[in-house]
Each structure stands twice: as C-alpha cells, then as structure tokens.
N, C-alpha and C positions, 0 to 999 in steps of 0.2 A: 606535366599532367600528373595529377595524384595517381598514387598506384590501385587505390580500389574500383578507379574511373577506366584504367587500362584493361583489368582483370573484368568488370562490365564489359565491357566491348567486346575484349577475348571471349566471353563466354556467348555475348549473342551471336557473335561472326559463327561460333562452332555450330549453334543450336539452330542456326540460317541454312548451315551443309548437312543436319541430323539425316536425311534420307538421301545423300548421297556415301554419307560415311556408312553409313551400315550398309548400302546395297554394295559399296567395295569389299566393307569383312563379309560377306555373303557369295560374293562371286568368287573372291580365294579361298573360301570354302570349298565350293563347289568343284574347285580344281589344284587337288596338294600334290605338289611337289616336295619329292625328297630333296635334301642337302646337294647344293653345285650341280640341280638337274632342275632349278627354279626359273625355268629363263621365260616362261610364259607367266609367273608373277610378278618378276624382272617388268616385263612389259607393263605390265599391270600398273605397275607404284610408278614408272616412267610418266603412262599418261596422268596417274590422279596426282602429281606433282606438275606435271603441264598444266593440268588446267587450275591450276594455283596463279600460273603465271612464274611459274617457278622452272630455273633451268637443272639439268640433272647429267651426272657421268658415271656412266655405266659400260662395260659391268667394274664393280670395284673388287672384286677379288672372287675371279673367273666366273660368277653371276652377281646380280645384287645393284643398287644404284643408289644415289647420294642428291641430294639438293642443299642449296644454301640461302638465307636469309639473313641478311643485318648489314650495318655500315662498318664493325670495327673489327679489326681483324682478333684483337681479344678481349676478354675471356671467348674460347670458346665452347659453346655447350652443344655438347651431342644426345639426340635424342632417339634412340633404335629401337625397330620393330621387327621381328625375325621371319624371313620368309618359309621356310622350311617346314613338310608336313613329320609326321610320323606313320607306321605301318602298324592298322589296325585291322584288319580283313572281317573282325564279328560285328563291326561297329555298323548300324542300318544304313549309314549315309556315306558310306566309306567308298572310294574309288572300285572301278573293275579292277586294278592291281593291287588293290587294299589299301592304297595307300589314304591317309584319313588327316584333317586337322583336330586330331584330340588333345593337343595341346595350348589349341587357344594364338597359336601364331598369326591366325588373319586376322582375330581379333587386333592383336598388337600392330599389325599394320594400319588396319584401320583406325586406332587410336593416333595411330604416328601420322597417319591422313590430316584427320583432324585436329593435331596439335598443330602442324604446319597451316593448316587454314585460318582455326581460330590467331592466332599470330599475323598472320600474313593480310588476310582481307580484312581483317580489322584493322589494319595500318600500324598495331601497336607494335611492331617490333621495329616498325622507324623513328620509334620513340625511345629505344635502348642503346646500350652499348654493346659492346662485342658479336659475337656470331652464331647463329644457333645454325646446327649441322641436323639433317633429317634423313637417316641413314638407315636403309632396308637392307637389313644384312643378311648372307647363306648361311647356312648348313649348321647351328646350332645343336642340332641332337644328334648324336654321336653313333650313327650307323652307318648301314650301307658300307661297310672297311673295305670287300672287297673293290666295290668300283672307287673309293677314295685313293688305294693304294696300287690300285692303276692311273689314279689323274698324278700321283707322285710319283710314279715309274716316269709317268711322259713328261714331268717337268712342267706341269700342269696348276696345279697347288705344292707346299711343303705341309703344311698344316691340317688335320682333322677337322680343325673347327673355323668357322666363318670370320670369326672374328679377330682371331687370331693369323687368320690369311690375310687380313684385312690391317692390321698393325704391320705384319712384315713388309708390304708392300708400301707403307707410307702412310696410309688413313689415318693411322691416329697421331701423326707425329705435333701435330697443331689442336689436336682435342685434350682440352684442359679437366672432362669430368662427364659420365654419361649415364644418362636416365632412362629407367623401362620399367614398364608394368606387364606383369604375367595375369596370368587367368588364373581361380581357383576358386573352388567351396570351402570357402572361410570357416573352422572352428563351425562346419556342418549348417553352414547359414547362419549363424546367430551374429557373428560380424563381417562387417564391410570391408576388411580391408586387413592384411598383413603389411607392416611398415618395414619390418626389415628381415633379411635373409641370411644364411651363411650357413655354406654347401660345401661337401667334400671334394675333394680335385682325385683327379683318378690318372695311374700310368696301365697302360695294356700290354699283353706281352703276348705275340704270338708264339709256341713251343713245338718241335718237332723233336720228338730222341732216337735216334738211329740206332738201332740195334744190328742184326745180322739173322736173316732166316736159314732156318733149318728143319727136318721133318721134324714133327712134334712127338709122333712116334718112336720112328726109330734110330734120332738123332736130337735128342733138345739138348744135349748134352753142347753141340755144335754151334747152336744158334746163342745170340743176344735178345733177350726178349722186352721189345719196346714196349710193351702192356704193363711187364712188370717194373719199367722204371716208372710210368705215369702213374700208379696204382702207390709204388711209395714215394713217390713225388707227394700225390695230395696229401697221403698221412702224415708226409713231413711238415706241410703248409698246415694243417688240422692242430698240428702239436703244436706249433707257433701261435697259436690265438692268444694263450696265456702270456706273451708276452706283450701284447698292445696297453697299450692303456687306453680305459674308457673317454677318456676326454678330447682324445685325437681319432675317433669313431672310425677306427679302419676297418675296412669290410674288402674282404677278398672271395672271389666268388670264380670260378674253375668250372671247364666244361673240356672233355674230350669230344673233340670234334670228331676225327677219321681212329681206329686203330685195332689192324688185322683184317686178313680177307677171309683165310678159311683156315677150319677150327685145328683142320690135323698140319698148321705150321708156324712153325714160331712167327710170334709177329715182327719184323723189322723194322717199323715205323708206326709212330701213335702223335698225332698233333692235337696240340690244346689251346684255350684261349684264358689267359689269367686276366683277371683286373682289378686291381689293387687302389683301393679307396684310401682317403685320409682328411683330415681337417684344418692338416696344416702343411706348405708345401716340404717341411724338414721331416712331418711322420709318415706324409706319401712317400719319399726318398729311402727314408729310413728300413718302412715296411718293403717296400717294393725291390731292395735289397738283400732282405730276408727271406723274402717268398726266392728271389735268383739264388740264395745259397741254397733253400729248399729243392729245388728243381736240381739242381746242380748234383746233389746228393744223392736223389733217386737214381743218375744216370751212372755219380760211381760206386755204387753199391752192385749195380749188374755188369759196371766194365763194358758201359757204350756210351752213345756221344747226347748231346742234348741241344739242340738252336735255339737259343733265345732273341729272339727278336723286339726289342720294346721299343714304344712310342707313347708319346706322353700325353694323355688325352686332354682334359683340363686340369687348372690351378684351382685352389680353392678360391670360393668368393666371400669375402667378408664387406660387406656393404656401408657405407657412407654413415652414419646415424646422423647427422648433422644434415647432409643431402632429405632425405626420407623425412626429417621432421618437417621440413617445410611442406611436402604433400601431405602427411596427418593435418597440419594449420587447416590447409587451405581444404582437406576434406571436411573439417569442424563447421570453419566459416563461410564453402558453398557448396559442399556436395552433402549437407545434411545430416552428416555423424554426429557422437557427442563423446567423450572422453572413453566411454566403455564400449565402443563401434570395433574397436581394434586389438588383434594378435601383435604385439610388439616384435616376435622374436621367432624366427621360425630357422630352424637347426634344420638339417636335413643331410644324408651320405649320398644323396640326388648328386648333379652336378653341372654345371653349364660354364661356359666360353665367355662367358661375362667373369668367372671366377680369375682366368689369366687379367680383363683391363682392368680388374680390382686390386691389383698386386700394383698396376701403373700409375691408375689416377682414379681418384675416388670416383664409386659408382653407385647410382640408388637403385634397388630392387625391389620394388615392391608387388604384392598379389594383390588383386582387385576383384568383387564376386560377378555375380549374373550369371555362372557356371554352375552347374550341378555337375554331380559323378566325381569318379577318380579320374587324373589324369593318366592318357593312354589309353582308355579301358575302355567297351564299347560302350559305356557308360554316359560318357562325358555329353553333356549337352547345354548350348547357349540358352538360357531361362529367360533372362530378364534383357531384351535389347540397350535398355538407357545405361544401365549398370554397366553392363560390358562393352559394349563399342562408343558410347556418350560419355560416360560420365570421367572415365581416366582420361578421355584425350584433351578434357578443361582442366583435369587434376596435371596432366604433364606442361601443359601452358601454364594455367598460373603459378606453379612451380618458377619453370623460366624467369616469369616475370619477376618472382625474388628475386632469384640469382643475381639478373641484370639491374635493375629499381636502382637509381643512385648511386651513378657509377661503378654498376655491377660489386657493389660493395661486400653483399654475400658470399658471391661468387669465389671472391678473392679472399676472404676470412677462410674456405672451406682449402680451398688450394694452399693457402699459408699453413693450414692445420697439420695436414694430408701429408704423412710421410710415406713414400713409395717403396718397397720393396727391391723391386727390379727397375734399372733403366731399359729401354728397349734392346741396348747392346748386351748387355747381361740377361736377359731375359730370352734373348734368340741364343744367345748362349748353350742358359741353360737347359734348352728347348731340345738343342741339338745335342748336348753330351748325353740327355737321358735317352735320347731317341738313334738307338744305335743296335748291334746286331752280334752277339757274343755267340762262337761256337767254342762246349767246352766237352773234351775227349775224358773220358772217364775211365776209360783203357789206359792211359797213358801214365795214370799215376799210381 
C-alpha cells in the first residue's frame, strides 16, 4: 500500500477517537500524580490501551505500563508519554495537595493514546515492519527526593528518573530509538512547533558539615562552626563561575536547607542541596568536581568535616535531527505548517530523563503549541484542544509510518548513523561511580 494511502487512514482512525483522546488528557488532568505515586494513571493508560485491543505490562518500573503493536520484532520504535504531574499549589485548577499537570504530561499521554489508535484501528501497522512499543512512563520531573530516596533505601527503585528505572530493569534493551512531544508556547504563539531540543544534564549533591557546638558566648573559641563552612563553601562555588565556559551552560544553584538552632551556640551542623548543571556529560563531571573541591575547602578552612552525598540526576539530551525532521515533513504536508511555522533549535539548562536514552539510541524531542503560559507556573493553560491533544498524536504516527515504509528503511539509516555514547553496561556504570557518598574530615589535614 502506498505510504500516503497509510498516513490517510492513520490520520482518520485518530480523528474517529478525537473525543475520546481528549476526554483521556482531561481526566489525567483532573488527577496529577507525582513521579512513582502515579498508580491511578497507571490504571488509566492500562484501560485506554485495552480498549485498543491492545495487551499491556505493568507496572514497568515500580509504576507505568507498556503495550505493543507489529509483527517483527525489528526495528523497534518506542513511542513515550510521561505520567507524572508537577507541584503547583497557585495554579486555579491544581489538586488539594497542589499537586498540578502544568507540564503538559496528560497531554503527552493522550497524544501517545492516540498514536497507538490511529496505528492500530486503522490496520496500518499490519502493513509494517518491526514493532512499535507505546510506553507510559513515571517520574520524569525530578522531585519529591525525599520520598524517592526512601523507595532507594527500600530497594524499591535505583534511579530518580523513570526512565532511567526503566533501562536498568530491561525496557529498553530491545528499543532501537524513541519519540515524544512536549507541550509549549512556541516563540510566544507565532509558531507551531519546536523540532529539536538539547538540555543540560544535572548531578545533585546532598551536603551536611559537621562541626562541633559550643556556647557562642563564652566559648566559640571551642566549637567548629557549621554556618561558617557553608557560608565559605558557597563563595568558593561563586569564585568558580569564571571558570565555566559559556558553551557547556553550567548553572549551579545552592540552598541551605537546615543550619543552627539558637543564636547563643555555635552551630554544629548546616545541610545544603547543590545542583550542578551542564551541556555536556564531561562539563557536568568536570563541574560537579569543582563545586566537591569547593565544598571540601569551606570545611578545611574551619577544621570540620563535610558529607557529600551525590546522585546523578539526568544526562544531557541532544536529540536525533534526522528523527525530528521527519515530524517537521509531515507537519508541512498535514498538519498545516509552512517552512517559517518552526523554532529549529531550542537550547535550554532545563533538564529531563529523556537526556540519559539520548546518550543510548537516538531520540526525537519535539515541543508542539495549544499551550499558553510558562511551564510550571500557575500560568500554564490548554488553549487550543486540536493543537494539543489531536494534532501531535497524527504527527507521532505518521512519523512511525516513515520510520517503518519499505522495510523500515529509515529507520535503519537513522540507527546506522547514530553513534551512542554509553552501552547500557557503561552507562549503569557510570551511573553508580557518580552516585556515591564521600565523608571528607577537614581536621585531619
């Protein structure tokens, strides 16, 4: 069957499910869940993957669930929508907990709804090769640490991010390349569509410096004063800016959490949370190295101790351009664009879990509008229904249908291109030596 006769079909089977696909992004609206606490949208994408006709196993990485579509086992194409709300408490439509979809995640589901229908009840993906994977995945936005780092105590997850829980455990051992669309106000509405992305990756570092109390009065002589390592801790991390280079966009960003109880004692203990940006996984490394000798220093200058704790939050993402162009095509030839509709290039010190399977196997990232506001902000509101839950979930199918067209020929050019960074073995690796727990005595030397 010709490929434009497929991509017809695809696009009426989607436009047949138009008011069930939005009243899905409308119902995970109505109920956000934070990251690996999504088990009631778990359910959610469970049924609207049933009634596809479609079988599903869940949960895939301690929430989240997966369906599959096609007769060959490859190329495989993975398609993800992220379940995960964010915490907005000003936003009008926001949870009693605050908690809010101002990121546009149910959209993404629902689009990922829709990609698997248009494909599926249209019959067209019996007409392809390989297998397209329809993967609703957890905990994408990089909060909530403390309850994360109790599901890590309990042996529960290893990883912060969903998708990265989702690789270690095996998910992506058989995905050859993965596609998503995010939500945004394009270049302030003037265009439809962001084609490509490329985000900072970030390490965290929780900090505790031990000192020693003493009256502040009539004994500071006595004490180790944890206030005053943290305090030249950060002017040490401050001094260090002149040494970044602008092109590896490192941003480090510092907050004293706890430190001191009452005014007349030295303070014994001050905890902090660093987090350390960069554009490339060698300037995250690099920096995130400098800021530990920063810290390090503040604690032997006063002759007390300092806990470094770090974990590695995401890698950076540099997205497919090759993957991407084919969703520009097909926005040209049926979602109405015209050459000047689109942002090519969108930089950002932002960050997401998509940035580690970008290191593995090529990934498309593109932003799509029908959003107004900033993201996060109480701002953010779904404008335009067709734009945002209709129109990417025809853009992510007729994508596929390149991919696979004649014996997935694309598919396998983009894969042949695609040089990976990390194998999965080196990349759990790497995962684990940065994400480790250094106590360094400042007394001692």
């Amino acid at each position: 069957m010709e490929k434009e006769e497929l991509k017809r079909r695809c696009i009426e089977a989607i436009d047949k499910r138009k008011e069930d696909i939005i009243r899905l992004g409308e119902k995970v609206y109505r109920n956000p869940e934070l990251g690996y606490k999504e088990f009631e949208t778990t359910k959610c994408m469970e049924e609207a993957f049933a009634s596809l006709g479609l079988k599903t196993v869940s949960p895939i990485a301690y929430t989240g669930c997966k369906a599959s579509a096609g007769g060959k086992e490859k190329p495989v194409v993975a398609v993800m929508g992220e379940l995960d709300s964010v915490v907005c408490p000003e936003h009008e439509d926001c949870a009693v907990n605050g908690n809010m979809h101002a990121c546009g995640h149910n959209v993404q589901l629902a689009n990922l709804y829709g990609c698997a229908a248009g494909l599926v009840e249209s019959g067209v993906i019996k007409e392809l090769p390989g297998l397209v994977e329809f993967i609703a995945i957890p905990a994408e936005e990089c909060v909530d640490f403390d309850y994360r780092d109790k599901l890590i105590e309990e042996g529960k997850i290893e990883f912060y991010g969903g998708k990265q829980e989702y690789l270690l455990r095996g998910g992506m051992d058989n995905i050859d390349m993965i596609l998503q669309c995010h939500m945004m106000e394009v270049d302030g509405g003037r265009k439809c569509c962001t084609v490509n992305t490329d985000t900072d990756g970030f390490i965290s570092k929780n900090v505790k410096f031990i000192g020693r109390a003493s009256h502040a009065g009539a004994a500071p002589h006595a004490g180790i004063n944890a206030v005053n390592m943290a305090q030249l801790a950060l002017n040490n991390i401050n001094a260090l800016r002149e040494t970044f280079r602008e092109e590896d966009m490192v941003r480090v960003s510092a907050i004293i959490t706890s430190g001191g109880e009452l005014v007349n004692v030295v303070p014994s203990t001050v905890t902090m949370q660093v987090m350390v940006r960069a554009a490339t996984v060698e300037a995250m490394t690099e920096a995130s190295e400098k800021v530990g000798r920063a810290l390090k220093a503040g604690a032997l200058a006063i002759g007390g101790k300092v806990e470094i704790r770090d974990q590695i939050g995401y890698l950076p993402l540099s997205t497919d351009h090759a993957l991407s162009a084919l969703y520009r095509e097909n926005m040209i030839a049926y979602g109405g664009a015209d050459e000047d509709s689109f942002v090519e290039l969108y930089k950002t010190a932002g960050s997401t879990d998509l940035g580690d399977m970008s290191q593995l196997v090529p990934c498309m990232h593109v932003w799509s509008s029908g959003i107004t506001g900033g993201l996060h902000s109480k701002d953010f509101k779904i404008r335009d229904f067709e734009k945002a839950y209709i129109l990417p979930a025809k853009m992510l199918a007729l994508t596929v249908i390149d991919l696979l067209y004649e014996d997935a020929g694309k598919a396998k050019e983009i894969i042949e291109a695609y040089k990976p960074k990390f194998t999965k073995e080196t990349y759990v690796k790497y995962m684990k030596e940065h994400s480790a727990v250094e106590l360094f005595d400042g007394s001692a030397i």
